[in-house]
N, C-alpha and C positions, 0 to 999 in steps of 0.2 A: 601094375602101373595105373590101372584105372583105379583100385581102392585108393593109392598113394592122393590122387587128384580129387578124389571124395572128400578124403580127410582134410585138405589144406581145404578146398572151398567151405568145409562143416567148419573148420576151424574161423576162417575169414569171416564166413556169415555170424559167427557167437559175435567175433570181436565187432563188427561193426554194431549188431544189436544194440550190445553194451554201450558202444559210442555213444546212437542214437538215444536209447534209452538215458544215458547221462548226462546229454544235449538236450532233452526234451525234458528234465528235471530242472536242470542249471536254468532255464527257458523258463518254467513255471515258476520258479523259486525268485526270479529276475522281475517278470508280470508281478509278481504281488508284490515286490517290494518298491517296482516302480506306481503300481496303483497306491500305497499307502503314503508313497513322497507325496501322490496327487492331495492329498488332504490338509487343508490350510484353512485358515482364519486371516480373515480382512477387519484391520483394526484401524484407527484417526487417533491421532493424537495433538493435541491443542497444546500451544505454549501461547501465555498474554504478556507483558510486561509496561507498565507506564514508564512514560518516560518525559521531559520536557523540553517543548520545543526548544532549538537553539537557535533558529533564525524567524525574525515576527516582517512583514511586508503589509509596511501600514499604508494606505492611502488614504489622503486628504484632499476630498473633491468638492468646490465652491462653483454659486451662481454667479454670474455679473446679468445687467442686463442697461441699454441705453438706446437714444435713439440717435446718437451719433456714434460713428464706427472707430476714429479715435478717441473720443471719451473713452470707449470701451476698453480700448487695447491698454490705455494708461489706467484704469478699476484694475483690470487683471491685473496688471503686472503689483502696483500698488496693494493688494492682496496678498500676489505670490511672494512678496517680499516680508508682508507681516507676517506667513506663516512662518516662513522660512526666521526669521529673528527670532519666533516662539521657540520653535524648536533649538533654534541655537543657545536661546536662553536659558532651557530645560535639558540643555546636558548633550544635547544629539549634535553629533559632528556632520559638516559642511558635505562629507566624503559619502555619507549616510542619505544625500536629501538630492532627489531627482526629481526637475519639472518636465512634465508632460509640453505640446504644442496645445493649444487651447483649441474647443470645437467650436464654432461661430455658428451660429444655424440666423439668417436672415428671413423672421417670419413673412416683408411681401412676397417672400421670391418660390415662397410654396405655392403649388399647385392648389391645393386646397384650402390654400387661407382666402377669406374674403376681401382682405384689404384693408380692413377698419376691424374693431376691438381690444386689439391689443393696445396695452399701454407703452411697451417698447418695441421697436422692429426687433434690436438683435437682442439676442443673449447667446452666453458662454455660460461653457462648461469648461475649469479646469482639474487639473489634479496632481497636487505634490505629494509625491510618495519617499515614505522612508522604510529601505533593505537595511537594517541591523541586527549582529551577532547579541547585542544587549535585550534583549528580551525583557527582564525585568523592569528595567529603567525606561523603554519605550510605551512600557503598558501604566506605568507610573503617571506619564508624562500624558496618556489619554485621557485620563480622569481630569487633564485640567482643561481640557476642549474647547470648555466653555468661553473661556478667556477669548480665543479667537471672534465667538460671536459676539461677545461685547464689544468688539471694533468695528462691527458693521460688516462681517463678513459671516455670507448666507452658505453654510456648510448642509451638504446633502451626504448622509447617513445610510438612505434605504435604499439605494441604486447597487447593484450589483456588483458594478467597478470598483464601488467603494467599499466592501469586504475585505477586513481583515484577516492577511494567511497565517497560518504557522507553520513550520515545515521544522523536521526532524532530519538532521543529515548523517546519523552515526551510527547509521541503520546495520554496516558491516562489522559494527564494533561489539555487536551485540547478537549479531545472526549465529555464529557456533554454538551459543549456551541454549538459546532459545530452541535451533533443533537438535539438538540435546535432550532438553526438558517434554520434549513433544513427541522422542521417538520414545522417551523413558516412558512417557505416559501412555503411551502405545502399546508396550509392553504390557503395563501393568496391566491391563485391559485386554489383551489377548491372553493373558495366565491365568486369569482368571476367568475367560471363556473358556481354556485349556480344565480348569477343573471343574467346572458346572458340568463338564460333556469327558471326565473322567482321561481325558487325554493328554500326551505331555507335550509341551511347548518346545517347538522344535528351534532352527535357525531361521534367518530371514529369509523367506522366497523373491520378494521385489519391494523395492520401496518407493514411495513417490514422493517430492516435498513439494509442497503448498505454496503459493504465491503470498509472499509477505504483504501486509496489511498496515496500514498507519492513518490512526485519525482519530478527531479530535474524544478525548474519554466523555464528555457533555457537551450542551450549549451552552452552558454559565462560563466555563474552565476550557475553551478551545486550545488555549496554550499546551496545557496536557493532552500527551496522546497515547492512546493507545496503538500498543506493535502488537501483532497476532497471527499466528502459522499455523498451518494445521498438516503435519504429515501421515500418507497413508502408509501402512508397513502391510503386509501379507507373509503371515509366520507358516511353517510346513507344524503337522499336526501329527501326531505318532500314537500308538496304545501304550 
């Protein structure tokens, strides 16, 4: 009875061995194959494409100045109306052309004015702006600017306000190709760190895409703009 109880336990101890021993292969054999997923390449990929603006938001911002406060209000308005005819003359719809409330600024009533120098108390600032889908026909119609100041109207140019936008709105018409083009190129660029370092180009481990970009391709040409992505990809890397 007692060898009977020898045998099954010599028997039990083989098979668990075995167990262990094939459990502690299957283990090794798992560790290295999980260290070799650990091996990646972190790659960028760029997509650019020009494109041109489809919406231009032009402002047109003029002086007045007087030393009577309705004189004044009748220049403005008097103005807002010649530009507003320009424009109507030159193609641009009524629907297109939005007046600002004008800024009044009363120089005695500054604290730091002396009182005396100026030639006028007040002066304004106003600003007719035009939002249009015509883009082309709008920049056309800038070139003839000058017209306005042959009427005796003092147009300010170099003020902030009065910067010309351009805005691109068909940004989702075009986002598939473009990260497309930018994980393609991603690729290309990891397969080819894949054979400098004699390794093969696995599947994607994670990817990240880049905040889209838009703006103007120069300062001559602000109507064109450039769109621009950059996504990162991180490939797993193999022998």
């Amino acid at each position: 009875m007692k060898t009977t109880s020898n045998s099954v336990a010599f028997i039990l101890g083989f098979f668990i061995f075995i167990g262990l021993t094939a459990l502690g292969f299957q283990l090794a054999k798992a560790a290295i194959e999980f260290k070799q997923l650990e091996r990646s390449v972190t790659v960028k990929g760029l997509a650019e494409k020009e494109v041109a603006a489809d919406v231009v938001i032009w402002p047109i911002q003029f002086i007045s100045a007087d030393n009577d406060l309705q004189a004044l209000y009748k220049s403005i308005d008097e103005n807002t109306n010649k530009i507003k005819a320009f424009l109507n003359d030159n193609g641009i719809a009524s629907n297109d052309i939005t007046v600002s409330p004008p800024s009044i600024i009363d120089k005695s009533a500054q604290q730091w004015s002396s009182g005396d120098g100026a030639e006028f108390r007040y002066s304004a600032t106003q600003t007719v702006t035009v939002y249009s889908e015509h883009v082309a026909q709008v920049r056309s119609v800038m070139s003839e600017l000058s017209a306005l100041g042959k009427q005796g109207i003092v147009l300010m140019s170099d003020s902030y306000e009065a910067q010309t936008e351009y805005i691109y709105t068909q940004l989702n018409d075009i986002k598939p190709e473009m990260i497309e083009e930018a994980t393609r190129n991603a690729r290309e660029a990891a397969t080819k760190f894949a054979e400098d370092s004699d390794s093969v180009l696995g599947k994607i481990r994670r990817a990240s895409q880049g905040q889209f970009s838009i703006n103007a391709r120069d300062k001559n040409n602000p109507h064109i703009m450039k769109v621009r992505v950059v996504s990162t990809v991180e490939y797993y890397l193999s022998d």
